[in-house]
KOLGU-53082 format. One record per residue (C-alpha): residue number from 1; residue in three letters; x, y, z. Coordinates in steps of 0.2 Angstrom, whole numbers, plus 5000, padded with zeros to 4 digits. Each point is the difference from the previous one (the first is absolute). Example, Ala and Ser with C-alpha at 12.3 -4.5 7.8 and 13.67 -1.06 7.14 Angstrom:
BEGIN
@num = 1&residuo = Ala&east = 5062&north = 4978&up = 5039
@num = 2&residuo = Ser&east = 5006&north = 5017&up = 4997
//
This chain:
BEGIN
@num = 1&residuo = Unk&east = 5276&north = 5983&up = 5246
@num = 2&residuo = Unk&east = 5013&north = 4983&up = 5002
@num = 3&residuo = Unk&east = 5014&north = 5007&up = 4994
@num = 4&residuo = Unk&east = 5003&north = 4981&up = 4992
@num = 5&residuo = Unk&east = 4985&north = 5005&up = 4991
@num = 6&residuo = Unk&east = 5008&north = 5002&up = 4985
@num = 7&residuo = Unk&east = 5011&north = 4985&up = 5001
@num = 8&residuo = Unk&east = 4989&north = 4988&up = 5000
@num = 9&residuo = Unk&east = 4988&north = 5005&up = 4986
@num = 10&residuo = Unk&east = 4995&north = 4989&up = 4987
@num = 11&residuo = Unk&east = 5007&north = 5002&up = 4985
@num = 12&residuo = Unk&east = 4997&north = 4994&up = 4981
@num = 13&residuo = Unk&east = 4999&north = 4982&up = 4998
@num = 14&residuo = Unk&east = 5000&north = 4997&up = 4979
@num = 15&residuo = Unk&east = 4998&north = 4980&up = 4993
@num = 16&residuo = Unk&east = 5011&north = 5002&up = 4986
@num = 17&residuo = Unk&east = 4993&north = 4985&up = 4986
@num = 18&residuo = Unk&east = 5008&north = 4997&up = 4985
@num = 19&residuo = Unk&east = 4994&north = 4988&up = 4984
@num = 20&residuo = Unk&east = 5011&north = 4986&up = 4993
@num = 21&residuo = Unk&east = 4995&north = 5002&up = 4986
@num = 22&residuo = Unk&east = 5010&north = 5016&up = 4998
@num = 23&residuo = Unk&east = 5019&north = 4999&up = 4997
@num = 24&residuo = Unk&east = 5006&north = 5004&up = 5015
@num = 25&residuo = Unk&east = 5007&north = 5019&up = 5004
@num = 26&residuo = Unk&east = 4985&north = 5007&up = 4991
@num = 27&residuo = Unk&east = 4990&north = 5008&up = 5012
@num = 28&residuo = Unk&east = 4992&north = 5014&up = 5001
@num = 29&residuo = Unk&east = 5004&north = 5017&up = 5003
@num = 30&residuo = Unk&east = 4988&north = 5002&up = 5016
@num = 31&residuo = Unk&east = 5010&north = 4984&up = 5008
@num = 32&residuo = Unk&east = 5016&north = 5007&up = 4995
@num = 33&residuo = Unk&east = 4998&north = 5016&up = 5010
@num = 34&residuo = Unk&east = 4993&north = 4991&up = 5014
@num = 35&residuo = Unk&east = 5016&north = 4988&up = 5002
@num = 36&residuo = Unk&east = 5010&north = 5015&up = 5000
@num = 37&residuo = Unk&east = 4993&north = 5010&up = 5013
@num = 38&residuo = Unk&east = 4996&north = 4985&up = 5012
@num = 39&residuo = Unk&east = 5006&north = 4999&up = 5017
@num = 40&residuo = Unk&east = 5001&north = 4980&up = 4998
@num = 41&residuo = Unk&east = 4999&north = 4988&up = 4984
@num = 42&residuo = Unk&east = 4995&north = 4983&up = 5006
@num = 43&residuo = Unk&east = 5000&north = 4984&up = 4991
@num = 44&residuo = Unk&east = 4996&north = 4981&up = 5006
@num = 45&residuo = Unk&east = 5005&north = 4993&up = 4985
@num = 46&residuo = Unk&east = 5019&north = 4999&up = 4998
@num = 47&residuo = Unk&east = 4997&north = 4993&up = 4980
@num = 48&residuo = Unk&east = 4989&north = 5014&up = 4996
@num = 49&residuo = Unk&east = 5003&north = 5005&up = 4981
@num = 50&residuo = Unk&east = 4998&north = 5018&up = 5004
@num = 51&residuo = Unk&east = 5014&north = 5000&up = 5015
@num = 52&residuo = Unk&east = 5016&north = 5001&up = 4989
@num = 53&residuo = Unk&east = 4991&north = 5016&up = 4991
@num = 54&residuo = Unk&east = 4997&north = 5011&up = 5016
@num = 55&residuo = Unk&east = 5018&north = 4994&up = 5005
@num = 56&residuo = Unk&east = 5007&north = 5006&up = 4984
@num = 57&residuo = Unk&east = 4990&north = 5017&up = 5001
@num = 58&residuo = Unk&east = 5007&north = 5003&up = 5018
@num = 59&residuo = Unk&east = 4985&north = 4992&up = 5011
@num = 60&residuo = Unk&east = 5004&north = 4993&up = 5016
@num = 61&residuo = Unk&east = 4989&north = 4986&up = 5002
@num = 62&residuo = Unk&east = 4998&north = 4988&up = 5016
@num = 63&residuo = Unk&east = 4997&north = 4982&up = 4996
@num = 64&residuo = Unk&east = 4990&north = 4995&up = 5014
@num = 65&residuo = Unk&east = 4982&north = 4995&up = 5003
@num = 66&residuo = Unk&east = 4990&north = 5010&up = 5014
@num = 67&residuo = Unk&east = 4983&north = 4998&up = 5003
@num = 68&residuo = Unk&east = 4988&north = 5012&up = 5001
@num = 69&residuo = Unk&east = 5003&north = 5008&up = 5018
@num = 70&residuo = Unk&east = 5019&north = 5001&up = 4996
@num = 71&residuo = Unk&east = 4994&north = 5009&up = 4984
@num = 72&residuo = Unk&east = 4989&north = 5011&up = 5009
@num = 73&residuo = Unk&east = 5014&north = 5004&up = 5015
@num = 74&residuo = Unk&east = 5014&north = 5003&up = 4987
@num = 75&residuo = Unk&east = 4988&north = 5015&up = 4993
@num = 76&residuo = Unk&east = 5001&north = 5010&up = 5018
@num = 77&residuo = Unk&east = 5005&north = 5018&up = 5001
@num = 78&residuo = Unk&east = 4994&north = 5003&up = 4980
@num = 79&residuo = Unk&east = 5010&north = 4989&up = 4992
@num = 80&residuo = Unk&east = 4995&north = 4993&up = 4983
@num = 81&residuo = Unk&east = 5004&north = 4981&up = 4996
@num = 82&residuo = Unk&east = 4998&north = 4992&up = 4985
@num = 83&residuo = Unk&east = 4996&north = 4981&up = 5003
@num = 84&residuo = Unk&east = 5006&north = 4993&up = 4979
@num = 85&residuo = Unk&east = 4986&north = 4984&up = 5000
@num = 86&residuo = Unk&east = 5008&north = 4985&up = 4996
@num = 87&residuo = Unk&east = 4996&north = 4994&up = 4981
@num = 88&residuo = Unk&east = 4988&north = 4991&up = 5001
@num = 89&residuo = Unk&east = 4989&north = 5012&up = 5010
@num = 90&residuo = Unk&east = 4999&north = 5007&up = 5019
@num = 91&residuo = Unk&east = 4999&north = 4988&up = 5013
@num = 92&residuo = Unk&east = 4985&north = 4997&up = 5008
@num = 93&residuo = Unk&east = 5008&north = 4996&up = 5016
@num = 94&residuo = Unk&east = 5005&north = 5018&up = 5001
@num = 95&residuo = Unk&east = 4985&north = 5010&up = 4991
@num = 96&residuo = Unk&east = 4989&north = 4987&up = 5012
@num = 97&residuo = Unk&east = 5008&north = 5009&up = 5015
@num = 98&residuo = Unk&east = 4998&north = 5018&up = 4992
@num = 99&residuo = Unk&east = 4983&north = 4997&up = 5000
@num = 100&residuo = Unk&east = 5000&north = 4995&up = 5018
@num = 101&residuo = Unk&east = 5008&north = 5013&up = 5006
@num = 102&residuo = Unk&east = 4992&north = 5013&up = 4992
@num = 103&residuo = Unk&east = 4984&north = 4993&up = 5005
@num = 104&residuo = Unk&east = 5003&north = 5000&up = 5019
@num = 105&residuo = Unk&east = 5000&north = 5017&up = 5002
@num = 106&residuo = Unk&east = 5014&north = 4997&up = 5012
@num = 107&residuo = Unk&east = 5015&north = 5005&up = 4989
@num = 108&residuo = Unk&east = 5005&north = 5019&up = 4991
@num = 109&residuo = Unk&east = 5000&north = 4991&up = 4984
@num = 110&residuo = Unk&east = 5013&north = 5009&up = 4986
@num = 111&residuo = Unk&east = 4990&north = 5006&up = 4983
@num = 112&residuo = Unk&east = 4999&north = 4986&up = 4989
@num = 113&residuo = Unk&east = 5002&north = 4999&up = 4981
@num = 114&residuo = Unk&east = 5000&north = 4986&up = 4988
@num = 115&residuo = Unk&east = 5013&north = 5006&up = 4984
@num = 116&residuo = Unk&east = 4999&north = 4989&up = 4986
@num = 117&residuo = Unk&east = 5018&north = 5003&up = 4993
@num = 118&residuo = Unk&east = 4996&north = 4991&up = 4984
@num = 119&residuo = Unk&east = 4985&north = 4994&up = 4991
@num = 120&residuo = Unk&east = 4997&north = 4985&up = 4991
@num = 121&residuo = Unk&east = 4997&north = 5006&up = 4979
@num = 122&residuo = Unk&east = 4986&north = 4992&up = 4990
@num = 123&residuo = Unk&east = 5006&north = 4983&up = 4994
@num = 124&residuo = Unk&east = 5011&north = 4999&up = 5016
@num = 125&residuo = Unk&east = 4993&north = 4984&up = 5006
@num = 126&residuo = Unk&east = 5004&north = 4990&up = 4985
@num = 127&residuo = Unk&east = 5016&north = 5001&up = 5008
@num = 128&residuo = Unk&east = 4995&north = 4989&up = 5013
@num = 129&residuo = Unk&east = 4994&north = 4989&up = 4988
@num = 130&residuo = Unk&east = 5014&north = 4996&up = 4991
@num = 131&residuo = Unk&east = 5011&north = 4998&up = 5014
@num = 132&residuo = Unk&east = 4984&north = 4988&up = 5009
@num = 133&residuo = Unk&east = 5003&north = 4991&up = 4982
@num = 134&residuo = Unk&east = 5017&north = 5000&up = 4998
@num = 135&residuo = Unk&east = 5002&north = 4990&up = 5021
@num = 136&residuo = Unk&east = 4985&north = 4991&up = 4995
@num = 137&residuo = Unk&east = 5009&north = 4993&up = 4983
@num = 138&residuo = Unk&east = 5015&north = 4996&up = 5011
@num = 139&residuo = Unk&east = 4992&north = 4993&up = 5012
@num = 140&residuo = Unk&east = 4985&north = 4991&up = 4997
@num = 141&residuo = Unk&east = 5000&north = 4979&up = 4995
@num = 142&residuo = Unk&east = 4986&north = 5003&up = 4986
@num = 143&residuo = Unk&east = 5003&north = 5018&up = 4995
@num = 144&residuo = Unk&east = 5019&north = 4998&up = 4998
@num = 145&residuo = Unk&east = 5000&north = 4987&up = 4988
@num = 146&residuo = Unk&east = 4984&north = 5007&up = 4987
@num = 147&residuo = Unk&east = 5003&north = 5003&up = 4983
@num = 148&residuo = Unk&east = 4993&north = 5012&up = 4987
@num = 149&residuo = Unk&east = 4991&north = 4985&up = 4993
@num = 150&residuo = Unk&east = 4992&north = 4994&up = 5015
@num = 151&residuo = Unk&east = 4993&north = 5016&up = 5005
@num = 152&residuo = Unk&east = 4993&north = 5005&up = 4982
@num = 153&residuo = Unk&east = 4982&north = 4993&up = 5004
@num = 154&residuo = Unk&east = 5000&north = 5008&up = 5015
@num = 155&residuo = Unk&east = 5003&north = 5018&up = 4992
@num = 156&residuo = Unk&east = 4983&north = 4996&up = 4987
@num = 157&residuo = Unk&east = 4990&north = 4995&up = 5016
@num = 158&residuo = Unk&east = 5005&north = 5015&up = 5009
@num = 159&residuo = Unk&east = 4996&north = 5011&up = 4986
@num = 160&residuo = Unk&east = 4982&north = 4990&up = 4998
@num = 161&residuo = Unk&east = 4996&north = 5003&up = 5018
@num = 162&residuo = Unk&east = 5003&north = 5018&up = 4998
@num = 163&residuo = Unk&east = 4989&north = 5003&up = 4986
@num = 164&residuo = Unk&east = 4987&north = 4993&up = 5009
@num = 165&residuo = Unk&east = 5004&north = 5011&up = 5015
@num = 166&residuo = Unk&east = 4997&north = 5014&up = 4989
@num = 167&residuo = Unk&east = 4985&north = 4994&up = 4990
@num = 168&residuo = Unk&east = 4991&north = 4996&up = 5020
@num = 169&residuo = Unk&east = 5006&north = 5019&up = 5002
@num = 170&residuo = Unk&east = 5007&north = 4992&up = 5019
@num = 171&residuo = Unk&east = 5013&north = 5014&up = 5005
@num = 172&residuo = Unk&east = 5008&north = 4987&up = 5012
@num = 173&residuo = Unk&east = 5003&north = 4988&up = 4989
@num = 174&residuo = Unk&east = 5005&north = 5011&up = 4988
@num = 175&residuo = Unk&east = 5013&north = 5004&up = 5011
@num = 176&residuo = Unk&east = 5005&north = 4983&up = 5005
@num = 177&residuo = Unk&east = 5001&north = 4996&up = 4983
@num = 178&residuo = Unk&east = 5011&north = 5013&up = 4994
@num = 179&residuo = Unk&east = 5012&north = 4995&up = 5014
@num = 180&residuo = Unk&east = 5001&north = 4982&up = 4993
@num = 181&residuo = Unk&east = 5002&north = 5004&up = 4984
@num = 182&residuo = Unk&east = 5014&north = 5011&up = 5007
@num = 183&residuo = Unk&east = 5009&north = 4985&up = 5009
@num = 184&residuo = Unk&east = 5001&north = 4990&up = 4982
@num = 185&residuo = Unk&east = 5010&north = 5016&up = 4993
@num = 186&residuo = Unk&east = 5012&north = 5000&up = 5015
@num = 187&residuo = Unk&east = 5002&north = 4981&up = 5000
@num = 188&residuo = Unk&east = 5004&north = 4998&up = 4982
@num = 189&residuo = Unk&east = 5013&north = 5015&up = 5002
@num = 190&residuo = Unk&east = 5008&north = 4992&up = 5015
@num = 191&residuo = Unk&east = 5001&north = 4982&up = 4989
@num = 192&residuo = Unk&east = 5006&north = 5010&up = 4986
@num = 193&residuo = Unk&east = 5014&north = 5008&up = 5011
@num = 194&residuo = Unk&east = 5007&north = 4983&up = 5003
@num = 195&residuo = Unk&east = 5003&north = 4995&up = 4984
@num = 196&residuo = Unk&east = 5018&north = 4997&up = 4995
@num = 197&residuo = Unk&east = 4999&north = 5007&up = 4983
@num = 198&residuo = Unk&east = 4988&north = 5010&up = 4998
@num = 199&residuo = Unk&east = 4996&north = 5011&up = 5018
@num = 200&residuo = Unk&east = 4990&north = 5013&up = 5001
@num = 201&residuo = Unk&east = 4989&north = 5007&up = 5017
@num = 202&residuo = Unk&east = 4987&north = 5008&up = 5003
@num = 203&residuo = Unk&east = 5009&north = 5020&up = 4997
@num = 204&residuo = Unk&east = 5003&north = 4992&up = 4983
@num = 205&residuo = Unk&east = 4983&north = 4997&up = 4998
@num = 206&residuo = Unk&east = 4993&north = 5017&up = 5007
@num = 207&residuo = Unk&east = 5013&north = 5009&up = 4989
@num = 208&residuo = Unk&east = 4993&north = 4993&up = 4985
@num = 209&residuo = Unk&east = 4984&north = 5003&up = 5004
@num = 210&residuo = Unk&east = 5002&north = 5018&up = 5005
@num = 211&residuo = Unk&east = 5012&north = 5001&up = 4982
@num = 212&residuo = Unk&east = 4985&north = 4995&up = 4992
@num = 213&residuo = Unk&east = 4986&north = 5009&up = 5007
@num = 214&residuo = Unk&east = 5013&north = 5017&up = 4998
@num = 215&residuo = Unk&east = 5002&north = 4994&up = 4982
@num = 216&residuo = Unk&east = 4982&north = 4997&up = 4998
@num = 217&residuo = Unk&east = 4993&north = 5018&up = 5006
@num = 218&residuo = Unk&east = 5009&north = 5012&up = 4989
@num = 219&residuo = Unk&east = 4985&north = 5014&up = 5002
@num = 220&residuo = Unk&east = 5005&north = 4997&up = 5020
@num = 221&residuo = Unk&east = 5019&north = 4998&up = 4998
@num = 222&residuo = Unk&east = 5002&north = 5009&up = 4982
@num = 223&residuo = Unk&east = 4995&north = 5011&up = 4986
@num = 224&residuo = Unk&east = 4987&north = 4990&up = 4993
@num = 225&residuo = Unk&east = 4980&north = 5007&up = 5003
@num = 226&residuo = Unk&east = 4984&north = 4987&up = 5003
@num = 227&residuo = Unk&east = 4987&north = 5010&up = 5007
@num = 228&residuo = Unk&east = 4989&north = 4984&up = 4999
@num = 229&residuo = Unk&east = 4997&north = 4981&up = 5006
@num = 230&residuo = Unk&east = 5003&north = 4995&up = 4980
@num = 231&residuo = Unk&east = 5016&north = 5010&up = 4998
@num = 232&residuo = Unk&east = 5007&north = 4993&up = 5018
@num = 233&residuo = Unk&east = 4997&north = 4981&up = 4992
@num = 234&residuo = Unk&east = 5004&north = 5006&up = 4981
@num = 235&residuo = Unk&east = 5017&north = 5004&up = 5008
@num = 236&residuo = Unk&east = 5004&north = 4985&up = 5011
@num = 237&residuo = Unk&east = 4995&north = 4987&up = 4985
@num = 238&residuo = Unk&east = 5012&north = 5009&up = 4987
@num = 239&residuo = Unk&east = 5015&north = 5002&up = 5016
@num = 240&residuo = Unk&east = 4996&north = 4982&up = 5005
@num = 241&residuo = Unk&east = 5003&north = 4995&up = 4981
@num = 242&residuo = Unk&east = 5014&north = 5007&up = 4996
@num = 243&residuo = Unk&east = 5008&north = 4991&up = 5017
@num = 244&residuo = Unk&east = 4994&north = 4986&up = 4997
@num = 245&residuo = Unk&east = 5005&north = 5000&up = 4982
@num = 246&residuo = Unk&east = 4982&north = 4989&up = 4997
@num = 247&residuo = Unk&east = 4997&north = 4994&up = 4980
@num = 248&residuo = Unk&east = 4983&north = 4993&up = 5003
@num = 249&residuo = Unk&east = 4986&north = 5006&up = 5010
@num = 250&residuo = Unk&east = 4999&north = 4983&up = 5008
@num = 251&residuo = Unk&east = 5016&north = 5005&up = 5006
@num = 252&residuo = Unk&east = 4998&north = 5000&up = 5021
@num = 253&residuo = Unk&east = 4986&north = 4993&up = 5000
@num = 254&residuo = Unk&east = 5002&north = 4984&up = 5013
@num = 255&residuo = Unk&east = 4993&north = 4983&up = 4991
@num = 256&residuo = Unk&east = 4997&north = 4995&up = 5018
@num = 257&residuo = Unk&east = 4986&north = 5014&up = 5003
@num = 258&residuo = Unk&east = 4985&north = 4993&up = 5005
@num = 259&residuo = Unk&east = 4989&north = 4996&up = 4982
@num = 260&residuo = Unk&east = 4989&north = 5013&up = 5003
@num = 261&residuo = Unk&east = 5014&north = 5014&up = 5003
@num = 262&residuo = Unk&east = 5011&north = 4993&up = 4986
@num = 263&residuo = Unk&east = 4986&north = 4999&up = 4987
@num = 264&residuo = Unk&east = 4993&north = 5018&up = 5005
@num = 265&residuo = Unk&east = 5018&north = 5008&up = 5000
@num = 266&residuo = Unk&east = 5005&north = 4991&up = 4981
@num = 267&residuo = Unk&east = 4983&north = 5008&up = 4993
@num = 268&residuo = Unk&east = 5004&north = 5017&up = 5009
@num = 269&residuo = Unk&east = 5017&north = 5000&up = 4994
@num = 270&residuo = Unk&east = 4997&north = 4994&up = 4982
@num = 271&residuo = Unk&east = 4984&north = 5014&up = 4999
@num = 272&residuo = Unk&east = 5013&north = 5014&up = 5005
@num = 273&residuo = Unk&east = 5010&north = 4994&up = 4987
@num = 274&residuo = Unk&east = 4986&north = 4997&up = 4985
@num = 275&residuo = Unk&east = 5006&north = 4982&up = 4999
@num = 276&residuo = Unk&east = 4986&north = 4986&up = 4995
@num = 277&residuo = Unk&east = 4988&north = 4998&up = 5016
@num = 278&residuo = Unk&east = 4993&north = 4982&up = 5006
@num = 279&residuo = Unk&east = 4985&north = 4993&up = 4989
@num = 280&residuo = Unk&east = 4983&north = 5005&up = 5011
@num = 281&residuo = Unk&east = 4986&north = 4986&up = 4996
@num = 282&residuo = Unk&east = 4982&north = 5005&up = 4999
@num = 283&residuo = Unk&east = 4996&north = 5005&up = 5018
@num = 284&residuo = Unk&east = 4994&north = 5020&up = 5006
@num = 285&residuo = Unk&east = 5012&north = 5010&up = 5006
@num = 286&residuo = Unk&east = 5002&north = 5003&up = 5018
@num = 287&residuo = Unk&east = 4998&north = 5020&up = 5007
@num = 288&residuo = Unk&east = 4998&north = 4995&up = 5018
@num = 289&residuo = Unk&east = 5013&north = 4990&up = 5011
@num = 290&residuo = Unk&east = 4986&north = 4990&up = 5010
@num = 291&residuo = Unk&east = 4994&north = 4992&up = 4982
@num = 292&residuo = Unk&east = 5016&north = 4997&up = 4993
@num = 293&residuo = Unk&east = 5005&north = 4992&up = 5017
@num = 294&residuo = Unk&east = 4985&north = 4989&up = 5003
@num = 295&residuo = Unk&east = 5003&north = 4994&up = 4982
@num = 296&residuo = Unk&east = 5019&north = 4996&up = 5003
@num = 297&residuo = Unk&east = 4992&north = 4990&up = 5016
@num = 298&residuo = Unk&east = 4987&north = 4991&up = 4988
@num = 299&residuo = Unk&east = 5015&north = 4995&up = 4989
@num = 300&residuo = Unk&east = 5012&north = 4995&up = 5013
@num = 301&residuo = Unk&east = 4986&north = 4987&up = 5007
@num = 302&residuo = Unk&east = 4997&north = 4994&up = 4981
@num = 303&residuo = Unk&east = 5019&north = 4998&up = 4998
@num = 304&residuo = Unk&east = 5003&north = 4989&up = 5016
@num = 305&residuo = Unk&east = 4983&north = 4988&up = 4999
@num = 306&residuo = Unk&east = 5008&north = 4995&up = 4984
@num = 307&residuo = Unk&east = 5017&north = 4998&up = 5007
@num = 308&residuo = Unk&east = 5009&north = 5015&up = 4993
@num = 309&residuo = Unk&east = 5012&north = 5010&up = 5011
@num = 310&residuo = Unk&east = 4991&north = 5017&up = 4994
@num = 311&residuo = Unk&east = 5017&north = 5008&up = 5007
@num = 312&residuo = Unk&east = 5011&north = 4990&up = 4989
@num = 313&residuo = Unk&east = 4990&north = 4999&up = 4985
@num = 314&residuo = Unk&east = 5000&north = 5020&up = 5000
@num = 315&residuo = Unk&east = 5019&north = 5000&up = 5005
@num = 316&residuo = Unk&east = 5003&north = 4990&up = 4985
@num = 317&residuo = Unk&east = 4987&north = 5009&up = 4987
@num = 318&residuo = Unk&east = 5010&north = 5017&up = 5007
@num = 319&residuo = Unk&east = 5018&north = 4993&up = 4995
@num = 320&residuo = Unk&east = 4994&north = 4994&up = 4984
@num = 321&residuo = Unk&east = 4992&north = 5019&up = 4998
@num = 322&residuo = Unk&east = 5018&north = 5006&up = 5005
@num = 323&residuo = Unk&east = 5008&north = 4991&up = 4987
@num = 324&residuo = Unk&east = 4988&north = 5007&up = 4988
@num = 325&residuo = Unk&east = 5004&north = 5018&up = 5007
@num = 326&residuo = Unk&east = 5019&north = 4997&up = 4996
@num = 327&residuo = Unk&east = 4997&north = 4993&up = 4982
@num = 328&residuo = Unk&east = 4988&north = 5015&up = 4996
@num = 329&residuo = Unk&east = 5016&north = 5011&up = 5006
@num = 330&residuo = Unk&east = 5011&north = 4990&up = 4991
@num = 331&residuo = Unk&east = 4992&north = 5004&up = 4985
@num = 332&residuo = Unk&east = 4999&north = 5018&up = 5001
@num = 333&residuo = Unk&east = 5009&north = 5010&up = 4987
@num = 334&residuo = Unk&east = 5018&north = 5003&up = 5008
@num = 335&residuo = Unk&east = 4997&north = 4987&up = 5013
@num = 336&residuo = Unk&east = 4998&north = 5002&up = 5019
@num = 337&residuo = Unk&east = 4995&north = 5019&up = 5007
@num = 338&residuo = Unk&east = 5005&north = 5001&up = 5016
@num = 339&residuo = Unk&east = 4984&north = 4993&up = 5010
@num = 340&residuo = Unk&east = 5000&north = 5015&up = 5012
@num = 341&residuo = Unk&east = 5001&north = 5012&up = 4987
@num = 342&residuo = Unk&east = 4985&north = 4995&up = 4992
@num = 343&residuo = Unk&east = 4989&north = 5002&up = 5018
@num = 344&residuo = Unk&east = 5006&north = 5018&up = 4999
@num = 345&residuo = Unk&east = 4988&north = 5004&up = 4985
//
């Protein structure tokens, strides 16, 4: 046998990747260990996040950018080296010429190992997302100068195109509509962290939210019990209530709905509550949704051959009703119950 045998036998070859998404330091124990014990830590990117954590836990690492052959000698006589990836992923250039040379048959090629030394959490790409939005904000002629105002009909489109997404039952759309629906939360919290009085971004916004939905789910996050759908929405109405601190069941309910929304959720709201209901003129009551809908259709052609706005006319006809709502609250013995409350029965 060569007695160089040994010195020139492939080694280990380990693609070290990392996520920057991941604070930097926090990788795992397997990529840990395998720093330690390598013959050679190699880096091409000298403003790597990771490099001044493996400097401080004792790593040697050589800033320099071999290719693959350099990669592949460097693990002769058994050595291990760990090549760190640079952030935004392995070069191509060098995993291109991996491939080659493992391919050729020519070359003792080292044993190979891809070692993810962090991974991305879910939710981790959201992070890319605000920073697209934030240079995006910063940079961008039209984008830079929006305001919350401008972008408000944008938001009520968005939401309209992905209830139709989901009413087609089209998963891609579905998908591509949730994302812009996304973008309009992430814009308004990057305009709202410019403002010179009142800031807030979007971690304030994800903190109340999260506030919330703990606050909301006390059979998840407290002592509370609700074994059932009901109990769930019995308990969010009375939580939301006393946060909100509503004296009127009309209370949260946007006059700007559309009229069918508005007029639905009044009725609902003042039925829960035993407060006086619309008038209902002689006309059948509707058990199926196809009926009902054709005879909405049928009343919606009348409206506009006479030139009514049927969306205004019911707009209107539900803010008169509203009004009616609060004067029959009014008049209540003791005034005002607390309009959430009264779901709750």
């Amino acid at each position: 046998m060569d007695d160089t045998t040994g010195a020139t036998a492939p080694g280990r070859l380990v693609m070290l990747t990392t996520s920057h998404r991941v604070a930097p330091g926090q990788l795992s124990w397997p990529a840990w260990q395998t720093l330690r014990d390598a013959d050679l830590v190699v880096c091409p990117d000298p403003d790597h996040p990771q490099l001044p954590y493996l400097r401080e836990a004792g790593i040697r690492v050589d800033e320099s950018a071999p290719g693959g052959r350099e990669l592949v000698d460097a693990t002769a006589g058994g050595r291990t080296v760990v090549y760190v990836a640079p952030s935004g992923g392995a070069d191509p250039a060098v995993t291109d010429e991996l491939a080659r040379l493992g391919g050729s048959g020519r070359v003792a090629m080292p044993d190979l190992e891809l070692l993810p030394g962090s991974y991305d959490l879910p939710g981790a790409r959201l992070l890319d997302l605000v920073q697209v939005m934030e240079q995006i904000r910063a940079e961008c002629p039209w984008s830079s100068l929006r305001t919350h105002e401008e972008l408000a009909k944008y938001g009520i489109e968005e939401m309209y195109e992905l209830v139709e997404a989901i009413e087609e039952g089209d998963r891609t759309a579905l998908r591509e509509e949730l994302g812009d629906v996304l973008l309009q939360v992430v814009f308004h919290a990057a305009i709202a962290e410019g403002d010179p009085e009142e800031p807030f971004g979007i971690d304030d916004v994800a903190a109340g939210l999260v506030t919330k939905l703990v606050h909301r789910h006390p059979h998840i996050y407290g002592d509370e019990v609700a074994e059932t759908p009901e109990q769930v929405q019995a308990n969010w109405i009375r939580l939301k209530g006393v946060e909100k601190a509503r004296e009127s069941v009309t209370d949260g309910i946007p006059p700007a709905s559309p009229a069918l929304a508005l007029a639905a959720k009044l009725s609902g709201r003042a039925r829960g509550a035993g407060l006086p209901l619309p008038a209902t003129p002689s006309a059948p009551r509707y058990d199926d949704e196809a009926v009902l809908g054709e005879h909405l259709l049928a009343e919606a052609a009348a409206a506009q051959a006479a030139g009514i706005d049927p969306e205004a006319a019911l707009r209107h006809a539900a803010r008169r009703y509203r009004a009616v709502i609060r004067a029959a609250e009014a008049a209540r013995p003791g005034g005002p119950e607390t309009a959430d409350a009264r779901e709750t029965r």
